[in-house]
N, C-alpha and C positions, 0 to 999 in steps of 0.2 A: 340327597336323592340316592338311590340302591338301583344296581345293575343287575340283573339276572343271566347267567350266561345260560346262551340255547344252544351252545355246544363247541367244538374246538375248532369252526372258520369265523369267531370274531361277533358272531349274531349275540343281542343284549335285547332281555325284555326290560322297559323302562318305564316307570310313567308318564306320560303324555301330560303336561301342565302349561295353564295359559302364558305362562312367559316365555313356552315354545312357539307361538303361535306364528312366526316368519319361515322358521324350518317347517311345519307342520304344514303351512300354507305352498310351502315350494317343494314338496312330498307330494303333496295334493296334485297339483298340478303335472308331476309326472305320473300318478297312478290313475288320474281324471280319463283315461280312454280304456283304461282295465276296468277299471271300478264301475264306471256310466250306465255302461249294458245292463248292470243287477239292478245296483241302489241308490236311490240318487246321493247317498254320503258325501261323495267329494262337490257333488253340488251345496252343499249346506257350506263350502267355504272357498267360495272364490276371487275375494280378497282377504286382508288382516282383519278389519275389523269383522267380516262373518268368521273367520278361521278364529278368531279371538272368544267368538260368542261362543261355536262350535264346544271349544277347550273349557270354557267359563261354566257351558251347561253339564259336562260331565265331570267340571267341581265343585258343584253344585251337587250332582246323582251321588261322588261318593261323600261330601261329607253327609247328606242322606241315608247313608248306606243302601243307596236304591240303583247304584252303576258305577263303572270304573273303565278308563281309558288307558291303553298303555302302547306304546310305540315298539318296533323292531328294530334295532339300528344293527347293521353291518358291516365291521370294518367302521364304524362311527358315521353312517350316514343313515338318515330315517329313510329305510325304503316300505313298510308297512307298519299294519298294527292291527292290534286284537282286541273286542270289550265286551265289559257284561252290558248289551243292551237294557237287558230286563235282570235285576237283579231283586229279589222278593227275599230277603231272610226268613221271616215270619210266615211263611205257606212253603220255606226249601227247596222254590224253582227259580231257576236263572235261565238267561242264555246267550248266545257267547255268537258276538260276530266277529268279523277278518275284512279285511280289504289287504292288498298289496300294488305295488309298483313292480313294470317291467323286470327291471335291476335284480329285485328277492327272488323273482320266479323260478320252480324248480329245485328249490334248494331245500323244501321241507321249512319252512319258515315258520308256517302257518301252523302246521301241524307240532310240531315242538313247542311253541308260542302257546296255542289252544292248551294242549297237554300240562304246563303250566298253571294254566287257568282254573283248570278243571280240577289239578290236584291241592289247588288253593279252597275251590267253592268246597269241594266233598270235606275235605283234612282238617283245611283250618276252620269253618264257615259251618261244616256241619248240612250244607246243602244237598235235596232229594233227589234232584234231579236238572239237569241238565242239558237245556237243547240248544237246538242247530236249525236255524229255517236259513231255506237255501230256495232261491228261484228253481224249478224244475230241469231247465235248461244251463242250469249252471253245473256245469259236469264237475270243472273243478272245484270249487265248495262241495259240492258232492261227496266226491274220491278223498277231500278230507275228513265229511263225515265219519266214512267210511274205515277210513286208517285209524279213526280214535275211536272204533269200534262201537259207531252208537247203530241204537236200530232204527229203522227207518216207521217212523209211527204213522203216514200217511203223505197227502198230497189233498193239500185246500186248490181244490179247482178253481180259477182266475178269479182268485180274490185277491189278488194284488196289481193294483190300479197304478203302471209305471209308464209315463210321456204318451198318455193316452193309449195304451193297450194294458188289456187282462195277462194277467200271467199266471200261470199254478206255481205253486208252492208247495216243498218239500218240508216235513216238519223230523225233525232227528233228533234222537236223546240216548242217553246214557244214564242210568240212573245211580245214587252212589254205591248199592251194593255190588252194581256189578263194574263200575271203576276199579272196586275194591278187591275183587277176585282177579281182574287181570292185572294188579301191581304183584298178588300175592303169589 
């Protein structure tokens, strides 16, 4: 397994794999009142055997090459993580979600992590474009968009159907030429 350092307080991007599935399932459960309000994510694993399937389906996406899951550990405890929901090699779009736990918050986690991601899809991957759907009211998703300097391409009005209410949706991208100007 390969560790990625996301900088000098201890933060590691790792991959996320089903024989994590006990830590990943008790992550869960302290990020499950952060997380709830957006997506149902941590609802997809509220014991081991969902938390198992959760991990099983995104190895499955990447031996696919259609998604990839990867965890933040800090100081060596899983407090988030980051993934290509949608990952398309062959049309050059992807796009990249986040959850975290109380613990990470504040610390740029998300946003270092993402950064990561991105410079993996465009560099290595060869990828067009890169987005970010954010519930509207999700400020903070948002102000991460924001800091990885994507633009904001619109807002799908309450097409997202979350514990019986509509919600808008913010859609955000980066495309990789202009990744490529703000490394340069």
């Amino acid at each position: 397994m390969f560790a990625i350092s996301l900088g000098d307080d201890g933060a590691e991007l790792r991959p996320l794999e089903i024989w994590q599935a006990q830590e990943f399932l008790d992550h869960m459960d302290r990020a499950r009142e952060l997380v709830d309000p957006w997506i149902p994510f941590a609802s997809f694993a509220t014991d081991l055997d969902s938390a198992r399937e959760l991990l099983r389906r995104y190895a499955e996406k990447q031996a696919t090459d259609t998604g990839r899951i990867y965890g933040i550990w800090l100081e060596g405890t899983l407090v988030g993580g980051v993934l290509f929901r949608i990952f398309d090699a062959e049309s050059g779009n992807c796009e990249i979600g986040c959850w975290l736990e109380p613990a990470g918050q504040g610390r740029g986690l998300i946003t270092r992590a993402s950064r990561k991601l991105i410079d993996w899809a465009v560099y290595e991957r060869g990828m067009h474009r890169v987005e970010w759907d954010a519930s509207a009211a999700n400020t903070a998703s948002i102000a991460v968009a924001e800091r990885l300097g994507m633009t904001r391409d619109g807002v799908l009005r309450e097409n997202y159907l979350y514990r019986g209410e509509r919600h808008d949706s913010e859609i955000w991208s980066v495309l990789a030429r202009e990744w490529r100007a703000r490394k340069d």
